[in-house]
N, C-alpha and C positions, 0 to 999 in steps of 0.2 A: 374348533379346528384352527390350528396355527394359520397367520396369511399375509400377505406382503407385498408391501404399494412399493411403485415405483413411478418418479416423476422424472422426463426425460423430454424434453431437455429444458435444465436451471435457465431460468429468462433474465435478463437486464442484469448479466453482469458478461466480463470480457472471456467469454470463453465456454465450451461445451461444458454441461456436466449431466449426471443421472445419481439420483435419488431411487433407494433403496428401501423399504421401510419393512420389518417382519413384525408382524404380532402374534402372541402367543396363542391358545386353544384357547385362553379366559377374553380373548379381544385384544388385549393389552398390547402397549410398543414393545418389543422382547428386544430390538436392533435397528439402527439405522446408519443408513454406510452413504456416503456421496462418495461415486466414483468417478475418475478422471479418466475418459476412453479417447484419449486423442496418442497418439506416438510421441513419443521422447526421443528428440535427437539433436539439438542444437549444439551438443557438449561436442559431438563430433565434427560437425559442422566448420567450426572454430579451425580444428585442429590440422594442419598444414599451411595456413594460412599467417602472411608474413605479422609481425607483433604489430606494429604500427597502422594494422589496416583495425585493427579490436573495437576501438573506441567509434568506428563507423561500423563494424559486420553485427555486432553484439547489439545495436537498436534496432535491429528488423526481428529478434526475437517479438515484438510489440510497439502496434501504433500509438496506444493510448501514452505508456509513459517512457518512450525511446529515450529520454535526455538522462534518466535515472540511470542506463544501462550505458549509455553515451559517457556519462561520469565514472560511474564504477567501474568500467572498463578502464575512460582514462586514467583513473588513479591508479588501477593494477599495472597500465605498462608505464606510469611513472616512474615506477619501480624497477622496470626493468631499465631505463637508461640512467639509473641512479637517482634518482630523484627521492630520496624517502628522508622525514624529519627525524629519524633515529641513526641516519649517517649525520646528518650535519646538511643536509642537501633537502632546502624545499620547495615550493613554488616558488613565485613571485608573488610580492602583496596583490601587484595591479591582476594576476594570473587568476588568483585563488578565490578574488575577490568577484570576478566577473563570471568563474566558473558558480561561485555559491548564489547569484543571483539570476541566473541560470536555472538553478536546482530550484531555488524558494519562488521563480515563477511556474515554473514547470508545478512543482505544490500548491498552487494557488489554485493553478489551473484546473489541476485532475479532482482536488476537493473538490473547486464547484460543479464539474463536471459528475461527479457522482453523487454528491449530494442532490443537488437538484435537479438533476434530468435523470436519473435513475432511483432514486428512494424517495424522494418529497411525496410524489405520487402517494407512496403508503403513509405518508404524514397524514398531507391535505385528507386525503379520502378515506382512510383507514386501509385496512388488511385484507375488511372482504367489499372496499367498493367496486361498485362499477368497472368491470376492467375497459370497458368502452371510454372511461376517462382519466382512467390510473396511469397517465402515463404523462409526460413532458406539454403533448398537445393540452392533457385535459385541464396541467398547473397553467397554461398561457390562458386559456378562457376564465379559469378561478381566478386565476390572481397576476392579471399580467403582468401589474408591475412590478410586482417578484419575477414573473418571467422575464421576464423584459431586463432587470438587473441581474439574472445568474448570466443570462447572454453576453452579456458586455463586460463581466468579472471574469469569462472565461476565455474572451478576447482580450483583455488587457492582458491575461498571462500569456496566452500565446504569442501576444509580440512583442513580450519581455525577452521571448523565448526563442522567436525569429531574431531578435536586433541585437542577442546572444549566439545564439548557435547559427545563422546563418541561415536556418529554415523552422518552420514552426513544428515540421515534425522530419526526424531524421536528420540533424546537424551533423555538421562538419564541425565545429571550430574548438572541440577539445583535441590535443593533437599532446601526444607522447612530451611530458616535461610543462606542457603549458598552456597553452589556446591563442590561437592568430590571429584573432583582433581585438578590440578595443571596442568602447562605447564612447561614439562622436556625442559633440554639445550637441546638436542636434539632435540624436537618438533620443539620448539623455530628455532635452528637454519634452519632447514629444511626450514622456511619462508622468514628466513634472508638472507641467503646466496642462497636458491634454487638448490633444488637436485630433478630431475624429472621433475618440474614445475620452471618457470620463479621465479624469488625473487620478493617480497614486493615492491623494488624501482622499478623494471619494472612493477609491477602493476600500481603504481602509473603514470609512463608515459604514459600508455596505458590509463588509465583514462583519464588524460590530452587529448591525441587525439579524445576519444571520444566527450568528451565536443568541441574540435575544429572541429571534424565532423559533429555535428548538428548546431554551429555557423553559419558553410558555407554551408550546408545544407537552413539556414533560410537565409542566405543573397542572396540564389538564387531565395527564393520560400516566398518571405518575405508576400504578399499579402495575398496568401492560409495560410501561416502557423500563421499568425497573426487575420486574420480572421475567420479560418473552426472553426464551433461549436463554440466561443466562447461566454461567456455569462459573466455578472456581478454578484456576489456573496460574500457574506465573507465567511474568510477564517479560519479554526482552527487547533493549533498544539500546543505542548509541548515548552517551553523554557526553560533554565537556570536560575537562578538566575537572572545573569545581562544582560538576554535574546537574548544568544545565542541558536544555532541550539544543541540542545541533543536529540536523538532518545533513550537513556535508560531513562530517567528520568527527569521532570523539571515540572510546573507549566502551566496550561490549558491557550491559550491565542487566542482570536477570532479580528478579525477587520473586518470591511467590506470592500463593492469594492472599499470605497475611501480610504482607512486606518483609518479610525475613529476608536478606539480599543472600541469594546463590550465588552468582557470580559476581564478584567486586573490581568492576572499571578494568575488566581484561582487555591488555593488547587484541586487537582482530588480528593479528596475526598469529597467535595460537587458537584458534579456532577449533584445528581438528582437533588440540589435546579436551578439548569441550563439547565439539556436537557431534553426533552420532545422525547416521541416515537411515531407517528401516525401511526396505519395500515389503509389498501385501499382491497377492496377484489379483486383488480387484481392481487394483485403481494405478495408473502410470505414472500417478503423483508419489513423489519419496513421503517419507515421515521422517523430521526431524525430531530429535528427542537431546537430552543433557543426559552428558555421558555418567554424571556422579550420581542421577535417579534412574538413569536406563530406559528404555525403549515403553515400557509399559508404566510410567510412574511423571518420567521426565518433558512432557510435552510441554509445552509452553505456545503467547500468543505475542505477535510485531503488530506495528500499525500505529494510530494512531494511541488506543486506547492504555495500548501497552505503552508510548512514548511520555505521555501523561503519568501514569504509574511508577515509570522507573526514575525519571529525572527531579529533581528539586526545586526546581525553576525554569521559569522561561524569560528568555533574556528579551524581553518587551515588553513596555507599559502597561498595553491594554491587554494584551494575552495575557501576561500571569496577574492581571488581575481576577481575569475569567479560571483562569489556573486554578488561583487558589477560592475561587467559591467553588470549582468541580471536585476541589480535593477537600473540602469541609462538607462537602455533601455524604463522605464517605468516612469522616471524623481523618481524614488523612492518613486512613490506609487504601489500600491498592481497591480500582472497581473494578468489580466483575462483570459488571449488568452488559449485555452484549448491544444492545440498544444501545447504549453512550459511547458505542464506538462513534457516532452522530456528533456528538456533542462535542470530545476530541478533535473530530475531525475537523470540526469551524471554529473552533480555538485556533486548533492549528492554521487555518486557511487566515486567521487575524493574524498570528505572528508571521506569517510570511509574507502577510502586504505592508505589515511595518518594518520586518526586514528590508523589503525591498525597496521602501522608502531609504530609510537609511543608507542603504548600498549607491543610489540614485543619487545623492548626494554626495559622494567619496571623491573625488577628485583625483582616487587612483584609480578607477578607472576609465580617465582619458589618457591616461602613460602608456608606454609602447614598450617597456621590458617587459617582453610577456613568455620566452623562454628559458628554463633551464636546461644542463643536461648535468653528470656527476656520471661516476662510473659503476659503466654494463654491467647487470647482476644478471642470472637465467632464470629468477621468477619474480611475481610479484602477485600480490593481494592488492585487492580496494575492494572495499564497504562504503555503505550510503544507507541512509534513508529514504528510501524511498516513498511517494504515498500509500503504499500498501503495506510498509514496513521495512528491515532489515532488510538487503539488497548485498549478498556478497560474489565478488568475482574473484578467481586463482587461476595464473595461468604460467606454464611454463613455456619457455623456449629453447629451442637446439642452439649450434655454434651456427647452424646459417640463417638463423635470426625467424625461424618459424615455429608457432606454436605445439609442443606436442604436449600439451595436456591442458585442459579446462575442466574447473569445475564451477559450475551456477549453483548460487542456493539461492533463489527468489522469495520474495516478500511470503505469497499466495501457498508457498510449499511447506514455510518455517510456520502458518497457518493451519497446516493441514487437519493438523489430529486437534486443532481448536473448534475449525467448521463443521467437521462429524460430530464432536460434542455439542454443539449449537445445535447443526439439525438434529439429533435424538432429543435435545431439549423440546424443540420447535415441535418433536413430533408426537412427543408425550404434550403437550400443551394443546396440541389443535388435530390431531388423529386419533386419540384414545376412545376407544371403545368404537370404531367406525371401519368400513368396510366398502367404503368406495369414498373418491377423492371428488372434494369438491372442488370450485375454482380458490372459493378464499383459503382451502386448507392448500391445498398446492404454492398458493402466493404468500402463506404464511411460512411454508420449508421456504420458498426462494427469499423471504425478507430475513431469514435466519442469516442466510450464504450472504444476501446480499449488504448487509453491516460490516461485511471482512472487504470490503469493494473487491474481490476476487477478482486477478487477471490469470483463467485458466490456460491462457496458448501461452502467456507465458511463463506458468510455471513445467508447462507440461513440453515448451518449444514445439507445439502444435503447429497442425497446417490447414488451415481451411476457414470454414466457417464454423461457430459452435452456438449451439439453443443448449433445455431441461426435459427430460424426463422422469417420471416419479414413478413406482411399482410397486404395488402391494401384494404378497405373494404369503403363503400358509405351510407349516413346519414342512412339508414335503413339496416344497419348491414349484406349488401349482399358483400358477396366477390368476386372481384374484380380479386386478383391477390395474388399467396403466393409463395413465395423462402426459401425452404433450402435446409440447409447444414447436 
């Protein structure tokens, strides 16, 4: 008899979800759907709402990575006071400069935040330990001095991120054209040298270990972590110019699982002639697709693991060296293994502490031209990198300078139709042939979801609080079996 798990509600990532799972009359996975049951509505929200308030109203979408939304936004209504590098009109060096360091602390931040208070747990312990110690508490008793350093990695971005935006979460100081303050010698040196918190170059080495902890993490568990959940897919993200790794700004660029490049260094500003949105009335979450493969063919994945796949380089010592052994790991085409979205991730968390070394040092940002303006256009785009991936904002405005139209396409959303492939992976992997859910087979779906570091309220501009659900249920929609959290 057909039957179908459902797990409700998805634990340790930002946001509600529920877990679906059917199997056919042989036992088998037949289907598995993650759905999004929270409301969608922050697009409206926006809309009335004078231009210039964006880059403060658009970070209460999310506490976790407000600065990403804080940026995207201000680059969209950059736009709208003229500010765009295609008229002739850009920021300010000193502007651009203190907004990207800004952004690469805020990335610092959120990596180590989900890597190690949300996933290590399944490192240290596996899949199906202990849930009694699978968790943040139980990595500070195993290993504190791994605890003890993701703590103070996730505090030095944070007040990268205050002595930037003006608050550690929810800034003020990007502002339409530019950002209103500066980084004092003192701020500055506070990073440099370290007073309270470890310095910049101990970030950096602490970076460095992390990327060699999940190295020898996968050289023990190479099997699992090269196979759980993985799927084929292309990949999308931002590049440079001469198409390096930039999480402020660069040119849209898609390949698929073999590297074949789909989309070649597109302006973000044609967007829509590229992606397409399908809803489903299971889940509140859109599905993004590429409009030249269509809705059923065209999905693709952002993030870390996709940022790694599509770019050439990473413009820092020690990251593209890590770069380029993750990309000989895979003979130098695109990975798929959804587990090395891990390994991605603290790459990336290395390039952003020696970015922000570097930046720390600029002597443009102690300069005070920090605005432009150029002329009033009625809409504007801005894209980012987010830690979750692509981050796009579009919005227009009327003649009395108020928004009437927003569209968000978040990280976690441009994800979607990647997570459902991961959990059917995850569920063919650790539920075939079973007919009640155990704790590891439940925390095995949530390790699928939780390598995409999902921010569900904010892809969904949800309100409340969100947990998992998981449901297994039989061809005629009788339940079977439910787990949550």
């Amino acid at each position: 008899m057909p039957q179908k798990i459902t797990i409700d509600p998805v634990t340790r990532v930002e946001g509600h979800g529920k877990v679906t799972i059917r199997l056919d009359d042989a036992g088998h996975v037949e289907q598995a759907r993650l759905h999004i049951v929270e409301f969608r509505g922050f697009e409206r929200f926006v809309q009335g709402r004078p231009y210039w308030e964006v880059p403060v109203l658009v970070q209460r979408l999310c506490g976790i990575c407000p600065v990403s939304h804080h940026l995207a936004g201000a680059k969209a209504v950059d736009e709208i006071v003229g500010v765009k590098p295609s008229t002739g009109t850009q920021l300010t060096k000193p502007a651009e400069k203190l907004r990207r360091l800004m952004h690469y602390g805020q990335m610092f931040q959120s990596h180590v935040l989900h890597f190690f208070y949300l996933c290590s747990p399944d490192l240290v312990f596996g899949v199906d330990g202990d849930i009694a110690t699978r968790n943040i508490v139980g990595i500070a008793q195993a290993a504190p001095e791994l605890a003890t350093k993701a703590i103070l990695m996730r505090k030095f971005g944070q007040e990268i991120i205050k002595a930037t935006a003006g608050k550690k979460i929810h800034g003020i100081s990007a502002v339409p054209g530019g950002i209103h303050k500066n980084l004092s010698i003192e701020e500055r040196d506070y990073f440099l040298n370290g007073k309270d918190i470890p310095n910049i170059d101990t970030m950096i080495e602490w970076s460095a270990e992390a990327v060699a902890f999940f190295k020898d993490f996968h050289a023990k568990n190479q099997t699992w972590s090269d196979t759980f959940a993985a799927h084929n897919s292309a990949h999308m993200g931002l590049v440079s110019k001469d198409g390096g790794m930039d999480f402020y700004h660069g040119n849209l660029r898609v390949v698929d699982s073999t590297g074949r490049v789909l989309l070649d260094d597109v302006d973000y500003h044609h967007y829509l002639d590229h992606l397409g949105e399908e809803t489903k009335s299971w889940s509140y979450m859109k599905f993004p697709f590429l409009k030249l493969q269509g809705s059923q063919d065209g999905w693709y994945r952002v993030g870390p693991l996709a940022r790694v796949n599509v770019c050439d380089y990473i413009p820092s010592k020690l990251a593209n060296e890590e770069y380029e052994i993750m990309r000989a790991y895979t003979h130098g085409k695109p990975n798929n293994m959804t587990m090395h979205y891990h390994w991605a991730r603290l790459i990336e968390t290395l390039h952003a502490a020696e970015v922000m070394k570097e930046l720390l040092n600029d002597p443009d940002l102690q300069k005070t031209n920090l605005i432009t303006k150029g002329t009033k256009t009625a809409e504007g785009i801005g894209v980012i990198e987010a830690p979750r991936g692509t981050l796009l904002h579009h919005y227009r405005v009327g003649a009395d300078d108020r928004v009437t139209m927003c569209n968000l396409i978040v990280s976690t959303t441009h994800n979607n139709n990647a997570m459902n492939a991961a959990v059917t992976q995850a569920a063919l992997d650790m539920m075939e042939g079973n007919t009640t859910i155990t704790e590891p087979m439940m925390n095995g779906i949530e390790v699928a979801i939780r390598a995409y570091d999902p921010c569900l309220s904010c892809a969904t501009h949800a309100l409340g609080q969100m947990p998992l659900e998981v449901t297994l249920i039989d061809s005629k929609d009788n339940v079977l079996d439910v787990r949550v959290r």
